[in-house]
C-alpha positions in Angstrom: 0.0 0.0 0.0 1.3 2.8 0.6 4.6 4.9 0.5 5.9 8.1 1.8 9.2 8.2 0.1 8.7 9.9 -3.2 7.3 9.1 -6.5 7.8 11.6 -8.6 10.2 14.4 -9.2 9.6 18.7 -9.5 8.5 19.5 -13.0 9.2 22.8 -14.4 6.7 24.3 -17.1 8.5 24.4 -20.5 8.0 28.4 -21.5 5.8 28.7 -24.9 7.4 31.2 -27.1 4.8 34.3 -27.4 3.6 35.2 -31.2 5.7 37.6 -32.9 4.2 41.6 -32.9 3.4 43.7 -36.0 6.8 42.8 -38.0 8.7 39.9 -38.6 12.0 41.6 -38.3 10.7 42.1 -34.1 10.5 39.0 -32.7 8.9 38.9 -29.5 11.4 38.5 -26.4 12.4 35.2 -25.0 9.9 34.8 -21.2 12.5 35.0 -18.4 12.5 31.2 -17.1 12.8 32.9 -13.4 9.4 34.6 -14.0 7.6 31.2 -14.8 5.9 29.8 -12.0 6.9 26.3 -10.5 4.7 23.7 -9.6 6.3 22.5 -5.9 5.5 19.0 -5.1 4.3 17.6 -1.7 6.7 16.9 0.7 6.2 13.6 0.6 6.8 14.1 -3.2 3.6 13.1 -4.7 1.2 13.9 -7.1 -1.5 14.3 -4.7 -4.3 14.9 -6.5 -3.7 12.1 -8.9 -2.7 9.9 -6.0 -5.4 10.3 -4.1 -7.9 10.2 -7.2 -6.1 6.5 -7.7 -6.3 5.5 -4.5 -10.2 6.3 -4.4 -10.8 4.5 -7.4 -8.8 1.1 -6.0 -10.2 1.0 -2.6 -13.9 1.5 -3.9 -12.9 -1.3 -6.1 -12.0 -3.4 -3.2 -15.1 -2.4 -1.0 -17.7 -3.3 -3.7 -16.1 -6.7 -4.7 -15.7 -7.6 -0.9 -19.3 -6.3 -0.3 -20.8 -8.0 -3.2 -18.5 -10.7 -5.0 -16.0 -11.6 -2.3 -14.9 -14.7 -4.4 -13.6 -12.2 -7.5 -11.4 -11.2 -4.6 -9.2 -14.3 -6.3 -9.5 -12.6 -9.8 -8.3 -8.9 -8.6 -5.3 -10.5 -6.9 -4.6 -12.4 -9.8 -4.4 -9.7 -12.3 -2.6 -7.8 -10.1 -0.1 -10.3 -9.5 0.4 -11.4 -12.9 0.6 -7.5 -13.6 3.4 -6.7 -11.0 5.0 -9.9 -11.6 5.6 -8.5 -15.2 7.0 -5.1 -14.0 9.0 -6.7 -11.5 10.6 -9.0 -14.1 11.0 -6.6 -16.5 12.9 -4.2 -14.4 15.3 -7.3 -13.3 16.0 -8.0 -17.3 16.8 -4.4 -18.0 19.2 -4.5 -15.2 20.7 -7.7 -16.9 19.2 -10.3 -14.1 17.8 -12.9 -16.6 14.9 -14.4 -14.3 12.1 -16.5 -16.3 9.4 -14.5 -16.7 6.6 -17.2 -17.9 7.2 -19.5 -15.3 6.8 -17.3 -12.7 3.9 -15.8 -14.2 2.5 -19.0 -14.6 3.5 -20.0 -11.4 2.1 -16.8 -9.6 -1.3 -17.5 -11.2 -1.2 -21.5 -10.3 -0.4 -20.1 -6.8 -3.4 -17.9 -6.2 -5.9 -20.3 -8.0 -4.9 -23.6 -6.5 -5.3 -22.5 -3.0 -9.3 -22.3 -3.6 -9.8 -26.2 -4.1 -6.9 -27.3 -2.0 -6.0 -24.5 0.8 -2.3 -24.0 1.8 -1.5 -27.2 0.2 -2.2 -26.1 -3.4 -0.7 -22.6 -2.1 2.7 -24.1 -1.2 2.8 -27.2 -3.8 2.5 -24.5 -6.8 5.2 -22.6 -5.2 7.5 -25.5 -5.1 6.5 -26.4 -8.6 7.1 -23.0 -9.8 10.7 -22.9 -8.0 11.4 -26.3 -9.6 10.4 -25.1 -12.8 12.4 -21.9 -13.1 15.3 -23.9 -12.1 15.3 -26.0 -15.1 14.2 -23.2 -17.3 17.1 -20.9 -16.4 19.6 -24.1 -17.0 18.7 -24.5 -20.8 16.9 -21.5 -21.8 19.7 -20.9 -23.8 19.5 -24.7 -24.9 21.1 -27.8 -24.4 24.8 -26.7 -25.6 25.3 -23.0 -24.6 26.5 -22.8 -20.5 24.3 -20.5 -18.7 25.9 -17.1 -17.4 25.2 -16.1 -13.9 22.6 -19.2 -13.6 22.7 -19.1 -9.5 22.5 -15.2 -9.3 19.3 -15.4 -11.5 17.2 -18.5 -10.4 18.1 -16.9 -6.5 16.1 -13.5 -7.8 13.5 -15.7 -9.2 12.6 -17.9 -6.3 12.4 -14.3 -4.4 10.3 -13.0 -6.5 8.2 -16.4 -6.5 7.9 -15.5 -2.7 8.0 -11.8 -2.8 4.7 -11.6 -5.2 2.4 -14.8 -5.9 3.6 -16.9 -2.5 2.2 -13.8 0.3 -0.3 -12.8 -2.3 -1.9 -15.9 -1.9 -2.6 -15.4 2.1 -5.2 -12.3 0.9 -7.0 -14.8 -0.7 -7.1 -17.4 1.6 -8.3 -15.3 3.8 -11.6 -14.8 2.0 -12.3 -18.0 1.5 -13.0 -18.6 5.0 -15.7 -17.9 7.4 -16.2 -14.0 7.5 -13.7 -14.3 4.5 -14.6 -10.3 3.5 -14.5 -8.8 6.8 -10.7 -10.3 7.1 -9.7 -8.8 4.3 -11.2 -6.0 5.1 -9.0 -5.8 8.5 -6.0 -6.4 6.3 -6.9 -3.7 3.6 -8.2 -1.0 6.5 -5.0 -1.6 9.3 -2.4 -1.0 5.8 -4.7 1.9 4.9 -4.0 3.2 7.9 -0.4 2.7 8.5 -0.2 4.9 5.1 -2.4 7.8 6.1 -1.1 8.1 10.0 2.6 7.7 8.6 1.8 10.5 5.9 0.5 13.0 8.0 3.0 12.8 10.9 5.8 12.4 8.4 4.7 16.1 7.2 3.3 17.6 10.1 6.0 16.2 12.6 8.8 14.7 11.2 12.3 15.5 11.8 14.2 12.6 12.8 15.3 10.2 9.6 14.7 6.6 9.9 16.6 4.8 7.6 18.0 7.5 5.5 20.4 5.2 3.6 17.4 3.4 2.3 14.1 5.6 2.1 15.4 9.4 3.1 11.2 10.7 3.6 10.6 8.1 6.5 10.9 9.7 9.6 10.4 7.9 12.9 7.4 10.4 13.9 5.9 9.0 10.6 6.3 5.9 11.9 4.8 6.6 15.7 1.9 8.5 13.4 1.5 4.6 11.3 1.6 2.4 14.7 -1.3 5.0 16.4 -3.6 4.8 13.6 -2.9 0.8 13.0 -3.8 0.2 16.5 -7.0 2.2 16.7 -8.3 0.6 13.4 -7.0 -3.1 14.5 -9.2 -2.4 17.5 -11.8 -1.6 15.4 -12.4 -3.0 12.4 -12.0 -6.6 15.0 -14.1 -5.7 17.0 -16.6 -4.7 14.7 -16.1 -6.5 11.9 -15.4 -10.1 13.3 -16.6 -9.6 16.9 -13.4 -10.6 18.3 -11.4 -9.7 21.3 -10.4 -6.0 21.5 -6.6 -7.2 22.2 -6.1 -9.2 19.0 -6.5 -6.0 17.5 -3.7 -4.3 19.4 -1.7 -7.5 18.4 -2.9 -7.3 14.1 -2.5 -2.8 14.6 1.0 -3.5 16.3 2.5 -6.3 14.0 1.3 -4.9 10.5 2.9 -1.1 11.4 6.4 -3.4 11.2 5.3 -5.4 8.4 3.9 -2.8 6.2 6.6 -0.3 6.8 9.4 -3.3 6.0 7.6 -4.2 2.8 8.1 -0.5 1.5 11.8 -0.5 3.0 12.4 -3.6 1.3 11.1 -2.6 -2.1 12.8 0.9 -2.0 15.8 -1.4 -1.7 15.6 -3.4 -4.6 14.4 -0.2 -6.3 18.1 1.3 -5.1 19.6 -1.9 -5.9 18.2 -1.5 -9.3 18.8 2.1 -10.1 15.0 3.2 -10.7 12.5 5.4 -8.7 9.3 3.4 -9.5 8.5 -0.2 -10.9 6.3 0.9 -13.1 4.0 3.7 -14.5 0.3 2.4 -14.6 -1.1 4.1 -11.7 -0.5 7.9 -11.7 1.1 9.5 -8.3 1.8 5.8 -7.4 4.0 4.1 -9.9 3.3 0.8 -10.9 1.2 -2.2 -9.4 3.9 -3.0 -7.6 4.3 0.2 -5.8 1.1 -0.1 -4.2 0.9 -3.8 -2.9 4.8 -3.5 -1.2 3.1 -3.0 2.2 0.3 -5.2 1.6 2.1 -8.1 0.7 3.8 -9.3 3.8 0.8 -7.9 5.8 -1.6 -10.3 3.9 0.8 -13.5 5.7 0.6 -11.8 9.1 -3.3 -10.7 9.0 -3.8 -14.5 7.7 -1.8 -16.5 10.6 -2.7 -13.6 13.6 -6.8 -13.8 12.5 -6.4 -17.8 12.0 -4.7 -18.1 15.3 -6.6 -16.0 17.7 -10.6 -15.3 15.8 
């Protein structure tokens, strides 16, 4: 879900030329490029309006199809999966890390699908398939003669890309294919909402002290206090109201998925470093790609699954 370290960059206006006066032989005076006004970004460095707009449109998305069709939960994840999967990938193989990309599209999909019929089983035997698969595809995709170049570097990126994406995707939708299946999700989706929100407005109002500058230089540890307030409150809540379970358990789900929402948008700003690019991808205006909006969500959805199994 969400981010607070930037996504896009100031843009200056380009000055239009202004139409020449009475003569030809006058041309009109070049505008003075310090007289041109300059559209400031946040300071979380956003395009808010778009961002917001976005983020309207995806969670009214969500809230209808868990309100009316909770199974095309599986469909949404899947698309946006196989959709991240491919920005993901692609970024690797412009940075020269070959990783299969059908087989863990494939894969991701087989993942997310098979863990309707058969539950964690089908969840975890499509992973191991996919792994075993990528091995063997990365070993002779360059056929049965040529040696493979940097073969353990790249089938290590794909099996952590088979668990970074498809693998903790697949808790979201286990989830709703339980009892109260929609309201869990629901707790998952609301608690990460609100990590983003609290973290972005003490980040701006309040925050001074850098937390991991090295990493991602706009998180600020009163960001972070901001996140863990808000996930708490709405843990409480949406637990209590939405399941009917015990007030604690949401303190537990609020005060586990601040950590695990902020250290899936550390992680990706990592690879992002690693990589050399500021976004994964460009689909969703003022967010990036796909992938730039499920790096919270993603390790959340394991922890939301195993704390709600365990305790509701």
């Amino acid at each position: 879900m969400g981010r607070a370290d930037g996504s896009s960059d100031p843009q200056l206006p380009f000055g239009a030329g202004a139409d020449s006066g009475a003569t030809p032989a006058d041309p009109a005076p070049a505008p003075d490029p310090a007289s041109e006004p300059v559209k400031k970004p946040s300071r979380a460095g956003r395009d808010l309006p778009a961002a917001f707009a976005v983020g309207g449109g995806l969670g009214a998305l969500v809230i209808g199809i868990l309100l009316f069709a909770p199974k095309a939960w599986l469909a949404v994840v899947a698309i946006a999966i196989g959709i991240a999967t491919w920005e993901v990938t692609k970024r690797l193989r412009e940075a020269d890390v070959l990783v299969p990309r059908l087989p863990l599209l494939a894969g991701g999909q087989a993942m997310i699908w098979l863990g309707w019929p058969y539950g964690t089983t089908g969840v975890l035997g499509a992973f191991a398939g996919t792994v075993v698969v990528t091995m063997l595809w990365r070993l002779f995709d360059h056929g049965l003669v040529a040696q493979p170049r940097n073969y353990l570097r790249d089938t290590a990126v794909a099996v952590f890309v088979a668990a970074w994406l498809p693998l903790l995707a697949s808790f979201a939708t286990l989830m709703v294919l339980e009892d109260q299946g929609a309201q869990r999700v629901f707790c998952l989706m609301l608690v990460c909402v609100a990590s983003d929100i609290g973290g972005y407005a003490a980040g701006v109002l309040f925050g001074k002290h850098p937390m991991v500058p090295a990493i991602s230089p706009k998180k600020s540890w009163e960001g972070f206090g901001g996140s863990l307030v808000a996930c708490v409150a709405v843990g409480v809540l949406t637990v209590m109201l939405l399941l009917d379970g015990p007030w604690w358990v949401g303190v537990i789900l609020g005060a586990v998925l601040v950590f695990t929402a902020t250290a899936g948008d550390l992680i990706e700003s990592q690879v992002k470093r690693d990589l050399g690019i500021k976004d994964m991808g460009t689909l969703l205006p003022g967010h990036g790609g796909i992938m730039d909006r499920l790096d919270s969500i993603l390790p959340s959805a394991f922890v939301t699954w195993l704390i709600l199994t365990a305790f509701v």
